[in-house]
C-alpha positions in Angstrom: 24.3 10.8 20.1 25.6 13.7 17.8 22.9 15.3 15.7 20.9 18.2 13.6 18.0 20.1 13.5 16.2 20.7 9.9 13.8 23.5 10.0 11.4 23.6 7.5 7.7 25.3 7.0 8.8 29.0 8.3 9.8 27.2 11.7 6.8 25.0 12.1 8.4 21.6 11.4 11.7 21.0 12.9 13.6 17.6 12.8 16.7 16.4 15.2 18.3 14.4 13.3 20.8 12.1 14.6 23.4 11.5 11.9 23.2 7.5 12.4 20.0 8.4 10.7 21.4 10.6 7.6 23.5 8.5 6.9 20.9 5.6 6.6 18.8 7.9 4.7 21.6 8.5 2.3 22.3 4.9 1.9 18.8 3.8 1.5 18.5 6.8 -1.3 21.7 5.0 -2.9 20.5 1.5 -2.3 17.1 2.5 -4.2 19.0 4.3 -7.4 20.8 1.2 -7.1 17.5 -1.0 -7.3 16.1 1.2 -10.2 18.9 1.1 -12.5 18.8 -2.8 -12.7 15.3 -3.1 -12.8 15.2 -1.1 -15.8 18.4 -3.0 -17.4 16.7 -6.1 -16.6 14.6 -7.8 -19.2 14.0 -9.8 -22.2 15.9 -6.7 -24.2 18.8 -6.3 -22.1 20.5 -3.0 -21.2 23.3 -1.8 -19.8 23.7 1.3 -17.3 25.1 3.9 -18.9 22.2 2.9 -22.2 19.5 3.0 -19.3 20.5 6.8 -18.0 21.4 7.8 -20.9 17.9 6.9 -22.0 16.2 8.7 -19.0 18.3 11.9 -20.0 16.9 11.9 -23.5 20.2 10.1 -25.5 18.2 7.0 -25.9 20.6 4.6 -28.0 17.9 3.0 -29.9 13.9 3.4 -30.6 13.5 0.6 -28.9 15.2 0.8 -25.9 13.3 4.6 -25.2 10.3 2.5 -25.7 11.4 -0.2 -23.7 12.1 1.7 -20.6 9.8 4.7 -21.2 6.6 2.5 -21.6 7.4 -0.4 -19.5 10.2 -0.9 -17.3 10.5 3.1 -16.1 6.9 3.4 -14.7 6.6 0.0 -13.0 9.4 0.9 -11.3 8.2 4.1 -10.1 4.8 2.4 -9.1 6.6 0.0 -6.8 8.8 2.4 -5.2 5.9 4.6 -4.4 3.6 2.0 -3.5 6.3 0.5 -1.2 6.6 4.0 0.8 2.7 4.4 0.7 1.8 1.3 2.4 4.9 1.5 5.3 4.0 5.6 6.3 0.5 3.4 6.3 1.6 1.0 9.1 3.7 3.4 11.0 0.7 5.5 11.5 -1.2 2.9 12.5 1.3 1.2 14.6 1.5 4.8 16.5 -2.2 5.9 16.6 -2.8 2.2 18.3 0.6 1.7 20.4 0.6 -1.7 18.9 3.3 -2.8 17.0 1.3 -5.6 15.3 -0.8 -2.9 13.4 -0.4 -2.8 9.9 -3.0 -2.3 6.5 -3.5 -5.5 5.5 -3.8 -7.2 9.2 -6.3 -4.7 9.9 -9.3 -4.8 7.0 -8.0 -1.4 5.4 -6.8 -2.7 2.4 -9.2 -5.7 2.3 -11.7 -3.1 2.3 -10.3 -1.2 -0.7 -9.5 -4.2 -2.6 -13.1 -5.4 -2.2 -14.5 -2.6 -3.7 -12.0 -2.3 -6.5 -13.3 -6.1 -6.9 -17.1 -5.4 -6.7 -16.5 -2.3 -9.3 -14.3 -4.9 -11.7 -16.5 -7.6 -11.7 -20.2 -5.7 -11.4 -20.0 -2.9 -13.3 -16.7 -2.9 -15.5 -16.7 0.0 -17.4 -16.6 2.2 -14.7 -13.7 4.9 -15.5 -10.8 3.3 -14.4 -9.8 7.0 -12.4 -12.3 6.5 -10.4 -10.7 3.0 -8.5 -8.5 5.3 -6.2 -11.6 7.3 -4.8 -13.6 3.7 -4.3 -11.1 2.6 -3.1 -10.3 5.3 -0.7 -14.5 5.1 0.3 -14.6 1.6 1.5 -11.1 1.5 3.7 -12.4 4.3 5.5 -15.3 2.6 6.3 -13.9 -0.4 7.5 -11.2 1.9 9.6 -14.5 3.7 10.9 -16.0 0.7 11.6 -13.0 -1.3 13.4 -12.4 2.0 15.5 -16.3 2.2 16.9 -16.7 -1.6 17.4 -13.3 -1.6 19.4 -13.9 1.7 21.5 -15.4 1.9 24.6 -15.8 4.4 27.6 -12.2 4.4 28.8 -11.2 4.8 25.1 -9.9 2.5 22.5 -8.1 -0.8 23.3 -5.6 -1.3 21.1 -5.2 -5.3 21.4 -9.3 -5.1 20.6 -8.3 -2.9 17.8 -5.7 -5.4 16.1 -8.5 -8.7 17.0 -11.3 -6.5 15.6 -9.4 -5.9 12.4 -8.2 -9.5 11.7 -12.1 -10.6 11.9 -13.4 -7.7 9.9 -10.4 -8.2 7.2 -11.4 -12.4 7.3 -15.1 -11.3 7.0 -14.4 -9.2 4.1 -12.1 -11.3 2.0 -14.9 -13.9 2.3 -17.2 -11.4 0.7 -14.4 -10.7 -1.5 -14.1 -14.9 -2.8 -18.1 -14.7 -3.3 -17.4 -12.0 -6.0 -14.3 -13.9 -7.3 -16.3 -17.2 -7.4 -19.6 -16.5 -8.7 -18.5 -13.2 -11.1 -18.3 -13.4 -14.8 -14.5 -15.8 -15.3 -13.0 -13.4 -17.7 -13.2 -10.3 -15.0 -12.5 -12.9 -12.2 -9.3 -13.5 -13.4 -8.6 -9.9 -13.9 -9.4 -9.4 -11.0 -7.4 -12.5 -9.4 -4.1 -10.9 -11.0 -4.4 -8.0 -9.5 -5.4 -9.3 -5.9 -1.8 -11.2 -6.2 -0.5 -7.5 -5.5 1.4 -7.7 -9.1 3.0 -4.6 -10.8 3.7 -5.7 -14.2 0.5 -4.0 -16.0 0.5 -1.0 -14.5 1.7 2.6 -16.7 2.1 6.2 -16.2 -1.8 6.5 -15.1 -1.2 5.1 -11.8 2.2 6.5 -11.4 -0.1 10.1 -12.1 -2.1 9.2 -9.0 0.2 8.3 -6.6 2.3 11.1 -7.3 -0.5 13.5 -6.6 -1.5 11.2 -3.4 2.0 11.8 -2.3 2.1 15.6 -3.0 -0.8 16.4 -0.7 -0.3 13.5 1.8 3.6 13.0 2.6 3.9 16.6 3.9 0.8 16.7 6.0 2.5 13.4 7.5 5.5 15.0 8.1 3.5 17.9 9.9 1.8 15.5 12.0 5.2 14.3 13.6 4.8 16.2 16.6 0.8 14.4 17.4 2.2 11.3 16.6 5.0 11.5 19.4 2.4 12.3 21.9 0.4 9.8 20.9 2.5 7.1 21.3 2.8 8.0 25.3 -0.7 7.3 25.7 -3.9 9.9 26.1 -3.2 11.1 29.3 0.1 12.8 28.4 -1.0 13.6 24.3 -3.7 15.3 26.1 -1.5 17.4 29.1 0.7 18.7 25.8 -1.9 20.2 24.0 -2.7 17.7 21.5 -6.9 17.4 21.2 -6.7 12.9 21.2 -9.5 12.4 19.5 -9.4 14.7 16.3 -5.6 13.8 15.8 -6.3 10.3 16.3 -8.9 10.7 12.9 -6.9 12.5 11.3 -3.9 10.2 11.7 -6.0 7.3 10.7 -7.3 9.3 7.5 -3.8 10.0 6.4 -2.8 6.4 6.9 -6.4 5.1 4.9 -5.3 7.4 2.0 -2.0 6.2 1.5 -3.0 2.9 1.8 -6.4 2.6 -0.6 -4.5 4.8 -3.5 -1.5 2.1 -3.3 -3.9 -0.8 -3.2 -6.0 0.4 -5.9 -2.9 0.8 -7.9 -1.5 -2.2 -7.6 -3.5 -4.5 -5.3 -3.1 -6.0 -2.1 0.4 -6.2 -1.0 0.5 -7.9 2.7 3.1 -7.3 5.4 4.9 -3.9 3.8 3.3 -1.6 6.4 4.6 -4.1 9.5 8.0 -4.9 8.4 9.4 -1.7 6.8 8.8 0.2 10.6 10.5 -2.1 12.6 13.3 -2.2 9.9 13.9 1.4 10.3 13.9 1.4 13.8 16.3 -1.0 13.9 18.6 0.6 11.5 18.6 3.8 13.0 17.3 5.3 16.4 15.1 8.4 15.8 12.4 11.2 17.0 9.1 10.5 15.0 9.9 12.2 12.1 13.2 11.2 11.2 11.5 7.8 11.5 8.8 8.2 9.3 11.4 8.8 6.5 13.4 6.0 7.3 10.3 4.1 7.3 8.7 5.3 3.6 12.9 4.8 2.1 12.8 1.3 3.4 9.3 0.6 2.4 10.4 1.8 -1.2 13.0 -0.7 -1.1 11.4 -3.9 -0.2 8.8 -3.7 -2.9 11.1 -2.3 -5.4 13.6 -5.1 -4.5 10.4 -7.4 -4.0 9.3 -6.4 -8.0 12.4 -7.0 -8.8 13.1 -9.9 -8.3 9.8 -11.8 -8.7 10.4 -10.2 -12.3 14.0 -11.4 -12.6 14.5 -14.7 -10.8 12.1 -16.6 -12.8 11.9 -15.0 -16.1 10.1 -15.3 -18.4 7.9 -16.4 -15.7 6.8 -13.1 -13.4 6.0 -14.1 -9.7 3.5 -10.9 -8.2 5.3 -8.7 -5.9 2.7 -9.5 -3.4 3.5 -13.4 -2.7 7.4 -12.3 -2.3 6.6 -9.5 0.2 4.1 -12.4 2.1 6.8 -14.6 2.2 9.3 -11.9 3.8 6.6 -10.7 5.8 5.2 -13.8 7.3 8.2 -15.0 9.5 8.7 -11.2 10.7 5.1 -11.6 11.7 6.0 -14.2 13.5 9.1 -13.1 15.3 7.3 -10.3 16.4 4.2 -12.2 18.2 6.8 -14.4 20.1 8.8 -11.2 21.1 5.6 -8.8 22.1 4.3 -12.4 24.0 8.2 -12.8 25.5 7.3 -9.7 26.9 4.3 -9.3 28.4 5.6 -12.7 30.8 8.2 -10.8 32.2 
């Protein structure tokens, strides 16, 4: 397989690069330009192409259509792209730090746990400054990942099937907790709240573009430095430990990295199930790759499902908008699936 090495942090970080995979890479990067010119042409006021970049470059045809794309269409879009890439780093990591490909946020209580809290906060106390729903958020996923990872541990170290049944019981136990709230709260707030559960994108603006953005400037490189942990990991603890790697620390800080993408994309938008176990199997299967080159692969195609997922709950029933959540569920479900009759398949043989 014919490939490259890109060198980056004064020799610290190096990628091989096959160039199966830059060429994905490239045609994901297309394929979401693609997706974010037609959502932002798309609408009740209808543009064109060449009226929606020349709009972005500051030769906006009309009042209107600056408006238009500026204050609605331009940051929605960004919001799913990035929460799409958030949440699919998210599973990768976890998928890695457990060796099971089942893992994912939203199977796992991590993004139960920060949409409970972002619930609680909406419903109890609802003038809480709304730039404080990331942190929250960020607070109670760790402690449910804390508190999956201690009840699932044990002398010989963590089990990762344990892990995975562990997380689907915690995540039920707190999405009951979650209804309570949703039941019993004041209705106006409820349904607030309810709309944003659905994992829709259509109310967000540039505040929540403003946080993920700085999520992703701190946390996207520290994943990309944590390539070489990751492909120790996934060997087992034995050989991660024989390289050099210190298990247990990496291990937390993998999980922390994962937790923070995760919570700031669920506080942003809500709960969007099945993003962080699809889009890693999707890159692997379009391209072969070290760790690294993976991981990119991963966050591209994790862009592109939401994006494409936003887009056309927005578009294929308008005026009515269908939440970008319940069209990633329905993708995700039968991958789901597939995947528990292959990993079953398997183990028989």
């Amino acid at each position: 397989m014919s490939t490259t090495t890109l060198i980056g942090f004064g020799g610290r970080l190096a990628l091989r690069v096959p160039y199966r995979a830059a060429l994905v890479s490239l045609g994901l990067t297309f394929a979401i330009i693609g997706v974010l010119t037609w959502s932002l042409m798309t609408g009740s006021y209808p543009l064109d192409s060449t009226q929606v970049w020349a709009t972005l470059f500051g030769n906006s045809p009309s009042d209107t259509a600056s408006t238009v794309v500026w204050e609605f269409r331009f940051p929605r879009t960004l919001v799913a792209l990035l929460v799409g890439a958030f949440l699919a780093l998210s599973g990768a990591a976890l998928q890695y730090v457990t060796r099971n490909p089942l893992a994912d946020p939203s199977l796992v209580g991590v993004s139960q746990g920060a949409a409970l809290v972002v619930v609680s906060v909406t419903i109890l106390a609802p003038g809480m400054g709304s730039y404080l729903r990331p942190i929250l958020a960020f607070g109670g996923s760790l402690a449910v990942a804390a508190l999956i990872l201690l009840a699932s541990s044990s002398r010989r170290g963590g089990d990762t099937l344990r892990f995975i049944l562990m997380g689907i019981g915690v995540a039920a136990l707190i999405s009951s907790f979650t209804s309570a709230l949703l039941t019993y709260g004041d209705i106006d707030r409820a349904m607030s709240a309810l709309g944003w559960l659905a994992g829709s994108v259509h109310s967000v603006g540039w505040d929540e573009v403003r946080w993920l953005s700085v999520t992703a400037f701190f946390v996207i490189p520290a994943f990309m430095a944590a390539a070489r942990p990751l492909s120790a990991i996934r060997f087992g603890e034995d050989v991660a430990t024989g390289l050099g790697i210190r298990v247990r620390m990496a291990r937390w800080g993998l999980i922390i990295l994962a937790v923070a993408l995760a919570a700031t994309a669920v506080a942003a938008v809500g709960a969007l199930g099945f993003v962080g176990l699809v889009a890693p199997h999707l890159a692997r299967r379009l391209a072969h790759s070290g760790v690294g080159m993976h991981l990119v692969l991963t966050g591209l195609t994790g862009a592109l499902l939401v994006g494409l997922a936003d887009f056309a709950g927005r578009a294929a029933f308008a005026p009515i908008q269908i939440p970008a959540g319940l069209v990633t569920a329905i993708i995700g479900v039968p991958v789901f699936v597939a995947l528990i009759l292959r990993t079953q398949a398997r183990s028989q043989l």
